[in-house]
C-alpha positions in Angstrom: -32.1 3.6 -42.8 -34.5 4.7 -45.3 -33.1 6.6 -48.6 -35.6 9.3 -47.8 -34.7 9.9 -44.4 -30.7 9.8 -45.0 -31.1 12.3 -47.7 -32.8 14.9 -45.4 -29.8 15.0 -43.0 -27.3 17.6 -42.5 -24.1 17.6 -44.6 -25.2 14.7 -46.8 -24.1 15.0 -50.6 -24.7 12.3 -53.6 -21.0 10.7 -53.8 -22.1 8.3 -56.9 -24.5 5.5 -58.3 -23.0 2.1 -58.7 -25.0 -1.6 -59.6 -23.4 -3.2 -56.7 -21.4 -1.5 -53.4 -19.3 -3.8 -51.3 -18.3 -2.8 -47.4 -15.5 -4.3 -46.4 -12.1 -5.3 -48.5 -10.9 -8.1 -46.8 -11.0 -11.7 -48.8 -14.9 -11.7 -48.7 -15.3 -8.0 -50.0 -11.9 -9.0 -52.5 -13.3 -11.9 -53.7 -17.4 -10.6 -54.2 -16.0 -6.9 -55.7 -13.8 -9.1 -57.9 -16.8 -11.4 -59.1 -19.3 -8.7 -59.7 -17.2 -6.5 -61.5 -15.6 -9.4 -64.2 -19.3 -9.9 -64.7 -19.5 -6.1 -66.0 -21.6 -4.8 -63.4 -20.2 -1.3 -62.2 -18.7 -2.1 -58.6 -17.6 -0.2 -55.8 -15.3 -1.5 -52.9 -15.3 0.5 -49.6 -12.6 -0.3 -47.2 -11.4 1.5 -43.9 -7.6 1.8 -44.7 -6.7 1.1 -48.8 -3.2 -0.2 -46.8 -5.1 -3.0 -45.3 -6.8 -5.0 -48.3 -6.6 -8.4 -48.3 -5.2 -7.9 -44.7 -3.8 -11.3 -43.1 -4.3 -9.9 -39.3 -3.7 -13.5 -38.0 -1.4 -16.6 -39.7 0.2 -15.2 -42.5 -0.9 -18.6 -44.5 -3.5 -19.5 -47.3 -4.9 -23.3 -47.5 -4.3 -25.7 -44.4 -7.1 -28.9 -44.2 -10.2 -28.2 -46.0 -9.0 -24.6 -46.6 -6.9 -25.6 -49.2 -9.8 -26.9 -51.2 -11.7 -24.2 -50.7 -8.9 -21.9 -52.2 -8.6 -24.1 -55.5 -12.4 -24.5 -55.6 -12.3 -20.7 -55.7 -9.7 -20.8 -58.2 -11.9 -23.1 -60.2 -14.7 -21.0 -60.1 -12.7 -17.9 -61.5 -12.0 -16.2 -58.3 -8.5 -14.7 -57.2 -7.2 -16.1 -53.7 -5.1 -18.9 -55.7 -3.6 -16.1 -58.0 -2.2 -14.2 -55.2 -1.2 -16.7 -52.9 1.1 -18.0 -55.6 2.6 -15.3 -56.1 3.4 -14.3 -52.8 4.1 -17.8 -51.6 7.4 -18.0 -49.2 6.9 -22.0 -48.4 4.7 -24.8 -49.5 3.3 -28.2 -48.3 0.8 -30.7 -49.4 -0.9 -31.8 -45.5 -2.9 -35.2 -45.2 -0.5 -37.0 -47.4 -0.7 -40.3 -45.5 -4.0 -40.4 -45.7 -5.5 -40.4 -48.8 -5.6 -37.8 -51.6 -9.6 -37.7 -50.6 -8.0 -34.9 -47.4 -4.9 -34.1 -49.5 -5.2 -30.0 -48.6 -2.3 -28.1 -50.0 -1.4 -24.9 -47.7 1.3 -21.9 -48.5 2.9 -19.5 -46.0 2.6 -15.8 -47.1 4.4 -13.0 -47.1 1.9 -11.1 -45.7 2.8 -7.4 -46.7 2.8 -8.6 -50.0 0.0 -10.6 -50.5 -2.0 -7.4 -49.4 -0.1 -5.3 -51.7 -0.3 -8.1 -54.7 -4.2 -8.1 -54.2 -5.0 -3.9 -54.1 -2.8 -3.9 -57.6 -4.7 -6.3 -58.8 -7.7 -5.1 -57.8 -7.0 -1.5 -59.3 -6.1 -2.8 -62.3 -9.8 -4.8 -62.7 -12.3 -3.0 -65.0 -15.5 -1.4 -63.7 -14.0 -1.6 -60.5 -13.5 1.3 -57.6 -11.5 1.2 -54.4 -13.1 3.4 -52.5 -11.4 4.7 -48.6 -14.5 5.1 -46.4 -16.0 4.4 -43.3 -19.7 3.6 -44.5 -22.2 3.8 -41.1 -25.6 2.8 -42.6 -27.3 0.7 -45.3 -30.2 2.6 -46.9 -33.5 1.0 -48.1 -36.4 2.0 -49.8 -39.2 0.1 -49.9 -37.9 -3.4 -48.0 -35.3 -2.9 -50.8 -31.1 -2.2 -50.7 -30.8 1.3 -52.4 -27.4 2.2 -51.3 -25.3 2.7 -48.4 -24.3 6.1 -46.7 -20.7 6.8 -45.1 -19.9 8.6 -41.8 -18.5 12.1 -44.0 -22.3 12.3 -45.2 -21.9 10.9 -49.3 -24.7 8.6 -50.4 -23.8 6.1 -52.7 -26.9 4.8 -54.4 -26.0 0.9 -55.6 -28.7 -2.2 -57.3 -27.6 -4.8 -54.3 -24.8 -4.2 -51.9 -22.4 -7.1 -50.1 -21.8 -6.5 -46.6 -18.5 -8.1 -45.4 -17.0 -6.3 -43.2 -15.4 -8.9 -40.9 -14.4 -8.7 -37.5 -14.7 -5.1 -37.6 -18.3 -3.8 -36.6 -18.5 -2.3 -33.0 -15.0 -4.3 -32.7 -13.1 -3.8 -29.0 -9.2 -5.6 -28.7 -8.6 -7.1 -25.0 -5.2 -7.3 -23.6 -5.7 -8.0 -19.6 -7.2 -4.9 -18.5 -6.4 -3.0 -21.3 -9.9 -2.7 -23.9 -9.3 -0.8 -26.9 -12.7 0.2 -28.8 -10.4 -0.9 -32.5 -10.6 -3.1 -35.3 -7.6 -6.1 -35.8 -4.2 -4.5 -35.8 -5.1 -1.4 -34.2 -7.0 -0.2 -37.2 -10.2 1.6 -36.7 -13.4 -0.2 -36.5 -16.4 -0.2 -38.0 -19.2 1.8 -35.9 -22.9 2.4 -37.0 -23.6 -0.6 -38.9 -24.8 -3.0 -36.3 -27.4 -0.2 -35.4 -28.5 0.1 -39.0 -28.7 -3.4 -39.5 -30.8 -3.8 -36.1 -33.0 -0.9 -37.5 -33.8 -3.2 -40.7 -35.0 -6.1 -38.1 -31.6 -8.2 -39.2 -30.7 -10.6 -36.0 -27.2 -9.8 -35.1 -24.9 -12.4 -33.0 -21.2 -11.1 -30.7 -18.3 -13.2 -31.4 -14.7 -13.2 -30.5 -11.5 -14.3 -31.8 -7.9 -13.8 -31.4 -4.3 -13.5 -32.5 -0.9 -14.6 -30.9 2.2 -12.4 -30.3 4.7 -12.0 -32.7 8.5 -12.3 -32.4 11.9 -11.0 -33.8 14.1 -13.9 -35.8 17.1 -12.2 -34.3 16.0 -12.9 -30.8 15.1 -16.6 -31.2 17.3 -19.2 -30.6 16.1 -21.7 -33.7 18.6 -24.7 -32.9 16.3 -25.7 -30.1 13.5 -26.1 -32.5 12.3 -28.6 -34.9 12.6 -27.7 -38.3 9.6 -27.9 -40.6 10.9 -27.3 -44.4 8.3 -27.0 -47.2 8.3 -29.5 -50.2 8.7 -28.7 -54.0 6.4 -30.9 -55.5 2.9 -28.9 -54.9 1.0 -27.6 -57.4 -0.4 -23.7 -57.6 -3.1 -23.2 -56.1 -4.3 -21.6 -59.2 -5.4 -24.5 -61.7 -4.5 -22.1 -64.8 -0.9 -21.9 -63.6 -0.8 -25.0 -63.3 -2.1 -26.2 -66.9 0.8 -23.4 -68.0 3.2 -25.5 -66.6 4.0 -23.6 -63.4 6.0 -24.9 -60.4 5.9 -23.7 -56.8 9.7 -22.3 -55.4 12.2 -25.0 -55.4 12.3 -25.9 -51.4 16.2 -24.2 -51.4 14.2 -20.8 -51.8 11.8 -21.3 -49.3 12.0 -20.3 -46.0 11.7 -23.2 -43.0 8.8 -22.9 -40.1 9.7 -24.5 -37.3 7.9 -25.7 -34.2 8.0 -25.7 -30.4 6.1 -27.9 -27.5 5.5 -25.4 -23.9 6.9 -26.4 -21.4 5.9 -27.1 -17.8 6.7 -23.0 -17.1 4.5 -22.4 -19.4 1.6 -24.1 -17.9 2.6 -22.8 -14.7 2.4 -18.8 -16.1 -0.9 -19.0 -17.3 -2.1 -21.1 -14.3 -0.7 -18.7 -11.9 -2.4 -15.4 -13.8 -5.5 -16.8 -14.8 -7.5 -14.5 -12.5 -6.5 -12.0 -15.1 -7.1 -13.9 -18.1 -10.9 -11.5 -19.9 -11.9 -14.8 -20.9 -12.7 -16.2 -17.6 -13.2 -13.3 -15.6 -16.5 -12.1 -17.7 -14.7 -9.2 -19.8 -15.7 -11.1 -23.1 -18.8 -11.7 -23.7 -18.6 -12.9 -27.4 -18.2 -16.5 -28.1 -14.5 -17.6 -29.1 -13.8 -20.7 -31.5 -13.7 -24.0 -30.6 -11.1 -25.2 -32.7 -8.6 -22.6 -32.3 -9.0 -21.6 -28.7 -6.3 -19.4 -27.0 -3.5 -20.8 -25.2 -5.1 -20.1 -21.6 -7.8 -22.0 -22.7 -6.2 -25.0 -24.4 -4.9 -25.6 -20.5 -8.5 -25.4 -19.1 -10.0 -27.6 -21.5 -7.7 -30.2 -22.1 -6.4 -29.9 -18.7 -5.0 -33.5 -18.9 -2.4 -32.5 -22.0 0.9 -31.7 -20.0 1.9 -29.6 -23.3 0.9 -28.1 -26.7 2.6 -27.7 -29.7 3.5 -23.9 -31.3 4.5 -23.5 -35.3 7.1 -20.5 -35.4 6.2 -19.2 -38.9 7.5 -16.2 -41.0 5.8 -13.3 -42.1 7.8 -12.5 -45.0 11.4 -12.6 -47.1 11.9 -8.7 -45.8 11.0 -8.9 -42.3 12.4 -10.3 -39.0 8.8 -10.7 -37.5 7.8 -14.7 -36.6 4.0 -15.6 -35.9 3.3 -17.9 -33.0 0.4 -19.9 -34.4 -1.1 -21.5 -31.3 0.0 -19.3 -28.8 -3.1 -16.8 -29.1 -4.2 -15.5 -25.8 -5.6 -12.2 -24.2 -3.7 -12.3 -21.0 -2.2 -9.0 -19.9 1.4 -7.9 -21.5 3.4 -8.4 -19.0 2.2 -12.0 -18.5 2.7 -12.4 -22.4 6.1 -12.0 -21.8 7.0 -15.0 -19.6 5.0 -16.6 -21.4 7.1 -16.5 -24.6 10.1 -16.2 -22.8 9.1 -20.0 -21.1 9.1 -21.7 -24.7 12.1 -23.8 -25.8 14.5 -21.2 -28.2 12.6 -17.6 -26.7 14.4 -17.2 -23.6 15.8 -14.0 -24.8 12.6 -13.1 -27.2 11.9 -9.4 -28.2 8.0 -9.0 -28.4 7.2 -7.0 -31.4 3.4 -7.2 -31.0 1.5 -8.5 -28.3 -1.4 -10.9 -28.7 -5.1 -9.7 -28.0 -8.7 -11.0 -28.0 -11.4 -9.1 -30.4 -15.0 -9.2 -30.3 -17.4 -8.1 -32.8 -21.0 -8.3 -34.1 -22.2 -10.2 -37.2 -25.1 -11.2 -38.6 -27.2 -14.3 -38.0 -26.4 -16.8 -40.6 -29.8 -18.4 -40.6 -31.5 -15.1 -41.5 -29.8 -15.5 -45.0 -31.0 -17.5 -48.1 -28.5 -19.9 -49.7 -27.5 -17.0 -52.2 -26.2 -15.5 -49.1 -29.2 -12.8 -49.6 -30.5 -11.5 -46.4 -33.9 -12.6 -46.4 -34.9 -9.6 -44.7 -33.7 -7.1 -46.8 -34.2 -7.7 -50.6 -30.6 -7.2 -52.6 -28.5 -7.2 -49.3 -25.6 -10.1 -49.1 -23.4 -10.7 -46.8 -19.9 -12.7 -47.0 -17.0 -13.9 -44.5 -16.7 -13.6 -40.8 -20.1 -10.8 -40.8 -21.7 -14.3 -41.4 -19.9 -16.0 -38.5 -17.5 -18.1 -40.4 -13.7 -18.1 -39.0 -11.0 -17.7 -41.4 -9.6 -16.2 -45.2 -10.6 -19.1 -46.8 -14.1 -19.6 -45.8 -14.5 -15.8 -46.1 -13.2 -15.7 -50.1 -15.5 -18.7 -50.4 -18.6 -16.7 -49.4 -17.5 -13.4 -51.3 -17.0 -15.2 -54.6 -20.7 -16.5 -54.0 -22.5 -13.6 -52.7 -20.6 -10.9 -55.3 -21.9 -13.8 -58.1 -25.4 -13.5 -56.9 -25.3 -9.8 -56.3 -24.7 -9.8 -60.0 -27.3 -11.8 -60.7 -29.6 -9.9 -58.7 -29.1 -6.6 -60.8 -29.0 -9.0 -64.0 -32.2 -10.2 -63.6 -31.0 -13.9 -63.4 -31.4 -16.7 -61.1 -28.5 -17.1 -58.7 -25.9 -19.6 -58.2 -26.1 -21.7 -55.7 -23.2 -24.3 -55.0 -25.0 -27.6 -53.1 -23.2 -29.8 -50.4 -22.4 -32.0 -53.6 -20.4 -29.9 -55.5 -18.3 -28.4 -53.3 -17.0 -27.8 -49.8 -18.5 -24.1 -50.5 -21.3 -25.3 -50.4 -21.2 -27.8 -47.2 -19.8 -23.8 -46.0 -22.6 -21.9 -46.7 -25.6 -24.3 -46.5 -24.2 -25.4 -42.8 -24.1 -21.7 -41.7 -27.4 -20.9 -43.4 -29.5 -23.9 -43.0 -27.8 -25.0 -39.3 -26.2 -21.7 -38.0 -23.0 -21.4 -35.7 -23.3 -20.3 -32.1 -19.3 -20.0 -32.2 -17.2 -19.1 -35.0 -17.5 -22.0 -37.9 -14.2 -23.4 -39.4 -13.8 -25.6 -42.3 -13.1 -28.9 -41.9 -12.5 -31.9 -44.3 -15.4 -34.1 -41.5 -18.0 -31.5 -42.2 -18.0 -32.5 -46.0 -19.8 -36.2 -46.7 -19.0 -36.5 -49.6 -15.3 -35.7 -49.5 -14.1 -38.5 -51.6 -15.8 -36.7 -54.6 -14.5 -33.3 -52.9 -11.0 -33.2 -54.0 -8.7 -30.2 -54.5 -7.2 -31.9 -57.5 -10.3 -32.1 -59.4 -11.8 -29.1 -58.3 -11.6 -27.7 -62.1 -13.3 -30.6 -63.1 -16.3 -29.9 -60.5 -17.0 -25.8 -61.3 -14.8 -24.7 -63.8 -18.2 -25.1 -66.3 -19.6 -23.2 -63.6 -17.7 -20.3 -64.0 -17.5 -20.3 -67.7 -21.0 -20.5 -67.9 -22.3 -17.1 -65.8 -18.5 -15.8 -67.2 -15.7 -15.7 -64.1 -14.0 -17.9 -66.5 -12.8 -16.9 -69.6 -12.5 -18.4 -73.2 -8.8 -19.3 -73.2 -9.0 -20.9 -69.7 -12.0 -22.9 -70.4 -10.2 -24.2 -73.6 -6.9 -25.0 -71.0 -9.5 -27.0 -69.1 -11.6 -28.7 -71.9 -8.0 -30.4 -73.1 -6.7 -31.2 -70.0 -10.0 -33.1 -69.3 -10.1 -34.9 -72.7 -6.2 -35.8 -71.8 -7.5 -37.1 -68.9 -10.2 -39.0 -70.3 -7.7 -40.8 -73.1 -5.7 -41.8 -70.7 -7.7 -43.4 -68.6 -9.1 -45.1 -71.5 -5.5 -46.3 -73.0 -4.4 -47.5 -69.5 -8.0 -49.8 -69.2 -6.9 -50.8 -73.0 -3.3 -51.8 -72.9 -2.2 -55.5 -71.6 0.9 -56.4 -70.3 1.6 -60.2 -69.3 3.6 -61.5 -66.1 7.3 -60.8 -66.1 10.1 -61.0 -63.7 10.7 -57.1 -64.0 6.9 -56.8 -63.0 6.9 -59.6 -59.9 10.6 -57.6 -59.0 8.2 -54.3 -58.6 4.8 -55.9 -56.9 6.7 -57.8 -54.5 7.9 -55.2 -52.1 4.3 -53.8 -52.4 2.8 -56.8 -51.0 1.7 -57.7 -54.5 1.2 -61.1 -56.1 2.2 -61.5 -59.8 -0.9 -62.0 -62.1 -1.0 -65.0 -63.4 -2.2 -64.2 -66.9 -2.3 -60.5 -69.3 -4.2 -57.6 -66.8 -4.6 -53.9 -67.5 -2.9 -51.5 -66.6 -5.5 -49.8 -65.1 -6.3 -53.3 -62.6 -2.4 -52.9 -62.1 -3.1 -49.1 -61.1 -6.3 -50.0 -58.5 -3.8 -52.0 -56.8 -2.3 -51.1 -53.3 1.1 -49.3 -53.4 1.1 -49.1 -57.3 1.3 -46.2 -58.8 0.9 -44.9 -62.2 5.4 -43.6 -62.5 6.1 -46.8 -60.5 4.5 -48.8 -63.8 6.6 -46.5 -66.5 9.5 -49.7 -66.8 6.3 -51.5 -68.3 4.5 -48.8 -69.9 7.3 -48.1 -72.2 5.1 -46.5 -75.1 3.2 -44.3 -72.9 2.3 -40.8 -73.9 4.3 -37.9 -72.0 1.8 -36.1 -70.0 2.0 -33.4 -67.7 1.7 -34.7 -63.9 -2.0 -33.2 -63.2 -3.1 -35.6 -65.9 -1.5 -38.5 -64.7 -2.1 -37.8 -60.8 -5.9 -37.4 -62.1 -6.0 -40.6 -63.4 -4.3 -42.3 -61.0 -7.0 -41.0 -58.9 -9.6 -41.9 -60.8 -8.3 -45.4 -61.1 -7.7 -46.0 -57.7 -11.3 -45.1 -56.2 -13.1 -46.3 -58.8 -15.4 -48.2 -56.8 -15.9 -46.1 -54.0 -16.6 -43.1 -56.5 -18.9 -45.2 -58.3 -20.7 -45.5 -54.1 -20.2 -42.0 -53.8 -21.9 -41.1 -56.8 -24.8 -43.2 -55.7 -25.5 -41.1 -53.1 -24.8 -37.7 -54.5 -28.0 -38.6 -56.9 -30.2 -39.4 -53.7 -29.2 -36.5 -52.7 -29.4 -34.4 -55.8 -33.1 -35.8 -55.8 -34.4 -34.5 -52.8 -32.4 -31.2 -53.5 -34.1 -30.8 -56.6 -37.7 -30.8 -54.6 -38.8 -27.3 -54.4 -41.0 -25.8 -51.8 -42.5 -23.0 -53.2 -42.3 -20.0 -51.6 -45.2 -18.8 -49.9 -45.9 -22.2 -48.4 -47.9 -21.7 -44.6 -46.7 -24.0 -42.8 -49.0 -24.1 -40.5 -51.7 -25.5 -43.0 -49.4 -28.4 -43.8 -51.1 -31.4 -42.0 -49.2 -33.8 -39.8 -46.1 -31.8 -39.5 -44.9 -31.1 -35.7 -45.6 -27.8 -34.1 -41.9 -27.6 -33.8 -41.4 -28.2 -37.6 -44.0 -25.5 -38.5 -41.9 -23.1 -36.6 -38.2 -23.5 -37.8 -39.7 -23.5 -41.5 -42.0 -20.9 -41.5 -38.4 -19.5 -40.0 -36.1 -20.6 -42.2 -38.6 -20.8 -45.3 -36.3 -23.8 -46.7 -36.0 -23.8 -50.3 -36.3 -27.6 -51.2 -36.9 -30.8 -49.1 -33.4 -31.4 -48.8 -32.3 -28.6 -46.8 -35.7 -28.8 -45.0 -33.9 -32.4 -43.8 -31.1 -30.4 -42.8 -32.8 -28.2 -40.6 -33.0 -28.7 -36.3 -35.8 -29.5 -35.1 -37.4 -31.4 -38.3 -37.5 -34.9 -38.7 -37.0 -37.6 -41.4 -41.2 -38.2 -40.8 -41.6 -34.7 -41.1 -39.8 -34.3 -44.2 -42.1 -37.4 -45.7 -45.2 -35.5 -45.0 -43.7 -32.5 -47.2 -43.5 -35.1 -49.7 -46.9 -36.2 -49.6 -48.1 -32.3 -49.4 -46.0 -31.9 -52.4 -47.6 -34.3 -54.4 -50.5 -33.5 -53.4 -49.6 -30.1 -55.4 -48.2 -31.9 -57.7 -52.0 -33.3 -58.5 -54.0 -30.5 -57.8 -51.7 -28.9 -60.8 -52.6 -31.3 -63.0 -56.3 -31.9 -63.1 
């Protein structure tokens, strides 16, 4: 709506003038309110209920494959997901361990009233920074420009670039069976009047849907049937300062067990027998659903030869009886929810506390946005987290720590920060769902990242922590933390490629069991460290002058050591790639008037108006020959320039 128009209206009022507004406090608007207020621009966060920031509506858990780098590259990038989830951390595990510390992903079970509760003090307490309780109903423009945004009581709040992240709440409707509720995720209202507003603007919107599985009372579960799933006590924080302070996650004796469940035959035969009811095959939802968390009714569609499927019972918290059946989503009627639960191994006599439910909402189309996550339709409007049709807290922080950055930026008058495919899984995130799009909602995963090797959660510091100090997320004392810990690193590595040790009994006593043959003459112990099985704390009997270190050194260059050579590969192609990223197509390029490019090709980049040849490669639809006749044009350019 224009500013103009929306001040004419009846009842309106001027509520306040911020640099940037941000609609929506879940870990998008969290993250990008966060971000643009450290970097001292004056910041307003609306949300719908001040009791619901930072809201965990389905698994009360932060990290999990691929997620759990995400979290730490957030971390490393001065963003606060890490922070809290350490503190209100009720279990810990490191997954992927048997294969490789290039998937390692740590993930932590919350207790989910706190972690909300741990993120609005925190928030509060950040300077320049203002919660705000509203329900805001339009964005307001003036000129083809973001001015401010309006809320439903009639105040105008006049804001320099606003982030739009309001989730899985716009024109959001729950589905239980027969029973549609016009709401927002745990009954809390939803967000109406923005979709409209955005279609006003000409901003392509998309309907998804998603879901959430019943929860259970602990008193009413029988847990001796179940396997037991304890958490481990060697993980480090998510936060990377934490862990340079010498921090250590709860001993496991404090942490509270999941545990986990196969259905059961009865169970297949419940949903089987009631699928005539289920919304998601009789036409009720229309929105697309995820494809690699699908409800439990359609787990047995799709995988109809699986006779069963496994369920995590997980906590919610140390002062609550309520369990979370991760897997077991579905938006079957009540009543057939019941057998349901009652038909898995342990729940024969389980009390329903909440049922499950289906919700669809709108969001925007990701391809409309540049890779700042700036609409590219509306000058200083971003957009962050599931609005932008990703699935999941992670990948939503991950977007808000980016699009409150460049929001900053954008009233700063500075370039903004874009984080490639090479330096980070956000950035395999964003440019995916702005360069490819999603026709279903997108989830992380560890596959979607090539060069994942290079993509660690260890050294995630070590990849944007100069990031962060540089535009200012990361303060002076941290960066010092880091700069130390990295020149530990680097000295180590070099004293372990320097120091000799010669065959010994006590060394062929240690290799043998490995598989190992004893050299046959002095070897470093670095070429010690590269071999299979060794490990740096396995070689401390002949490393007896060693420096102590603390373990995120050593674990770093033990790392290091190991993959040497296929880091070495990996870099190889990180610089191919950083070449053709660094091949700018200027902006007001016609494609049309580009000889030899496919019809097709013109269209999807006159569309997507791609800002280098690399994520021109990326895009459907053009070619690798393509791609070598923007080469030519740009040299071409290149000449013309010149003479």
């Amino acid at each position: 709506m224009e500013l103009a128009k929306a001040l004419t209206g009846e009842h309106i009022y001027e509520a306040g003038a911020f640099d940037v507004a941000v609609i929506g406090a879940g870990h998008a608007g969290c993250e990008a309110a966060h971000a643009a207020a450290k970097l001292g621009l004056s910041t307003v966060l609306f949300t719908l209920h001040l009791d619901a920031v930072a809201n965990l509506p389905c698994n009360p858990s932060v990290g999990g494959t691929a997620k759990g780098q995400l979290v730490r590259e957030i971390d490393a990038l001065g963003g606060i997901m890490g922070i809290v989830a350490d503190r209100c951390a009720i279990q810990m595990r490191m997954l992927n361990r048997s294969k490789g510390p290039a998937v390692f992903s740590p993930r932590a079970q919350m207790d989910r009233s706190d972690y909300s509760v741990v993120m609005k003090g925190l928030l509060e307490e950040t300077p320049n920074l203002t919660l705000r309780q509203a329900h805001i109903t339009d964005i307001l423009t003036e000129d083809g420009k973001v001015a401010g945004v309006k809320t439903e009581a009639g105040g105008i709040y006049r804001a320099r670039a606003v982030v739009l992240s309001s989730g899985t709440y716009m024109e959001a409707r729950t589905i239980r069976g027969e029973v549609i509720v016009e709401s927002g995720p745990d009954g809390l209202p939803r967000s109406m009047g923005l979709s409209e507003s955005l279609k006003e603007e000409g901003i392509p919107l998309l309907r998804f849907k998603t879901g959430t599985p019943v929860r259970v009372n602990a008193r009413s579960v029988d847990f001796s049937k179940m396997d037991i799933q304890n958490g481990e006590d060697d993980i480090p924080p998510f936060s990377f300062a934490e862990e340079m302070k010498g921090r250590k996650v709860s001993p496991v004796s404090e942490q509270i067990p999941c545990h986990s469940v196969w259905t059961t035959e009865e169970t297949r035969k419940v949903i089987k027998d009631n699928m005539d009811r289920s919304p998601l095959y009789s036409g009720v939802i229309t929105g697309t659903g995820p494809r690699y968390c699908p409800s439990i009714e359609d787990k047995f569609m799709r995988f109809a030869d699986k006779e069963r499927h496994l369920i995590f019972v997980e906590p919610m918290g140390r002062r609550t009886q309520e369990l979370y059946l991760q897997g077991f989503s579905t938006s079957l009627p009540e009543e057939v929810q019941e057998k349901m639960v009652k038909s898995l191994p342990g729940m024969a006599d389980a009390v329903i506390q909440r049922s499950a439910y289906a919700i669809e909402y709108d969001l925007i189309d990701p391809t409309s946005l540049k890779l700042s996550l700036e609409s590219r339709i509306v000058e200083g409007l971003f957009s962050a987290g599931q609005v932008n049709g990703s699935s999941g807290y992670e990948e939503a922080a991950g977007q808000g720590i980016i699009a409150g950055i460049n929001a900053a930026m954008k009233v700063l008058g500075k370039d903004p920060v874009i984080i490639d495919r090479a330096d980070g899984y956000i950035g395999v995130l964003i440019d995916d769902l702005v360069t490819k799009g999603t026709n279903e909602p997108y989830r992380m995963m560890t596959s979607r990242a090539e060069y994942r090797l290079f993509l660690r959660q260890d050294n995630a510091d070590r990849r944007l922590t100069p990031i962060g100090h540089k535009i200012g997320l990361v303060d002076g004392d941290r960066f010092r933390m880091f700069e130390d810990k990295i020149s530990k690193i680097e000295e180590e590595k070099l004293r372990l490629n320097e120091t000799y040790i010669g065959p010994s009994k006590e060394l062929e006593e240690y290799l043998e069991p490995l598989g190992q043959t004893l050299p046959k003459s002095g070897v470093s112990l670095a070429e010690l460290i590269k071999r299979p099985g060794v490990t740096y704390d396995g070689l401390a009997f002949v490393d007896k002058d060693r420096p102590e270190l603390p373990s995120y050194v050593t674990k770093s260059c033990e790392v290091d050591l190991k993959y040497e050579g296929y880091l070495a590969l990996e870099m190889g192609k990180i610089r191919k790639f950083k070449q053709l990223e660094s091949k700018s197509l200027p902006a007001d390029i016609d494609y049309e008037d580009v000889k030899g490019l496919r019809i097709e090709a013109r269209q999807k980049l006159n569309a997507m108006r791609p800002e280098n040849i690399g994520r021109a490669s990326r895009i459907s639809g053009v070619s690798p020959a393509d791609c070598e006749v923007l080469l030519v044009y740009l040299e071409a350019l290149r000449r013309s320039d010149n003479e």
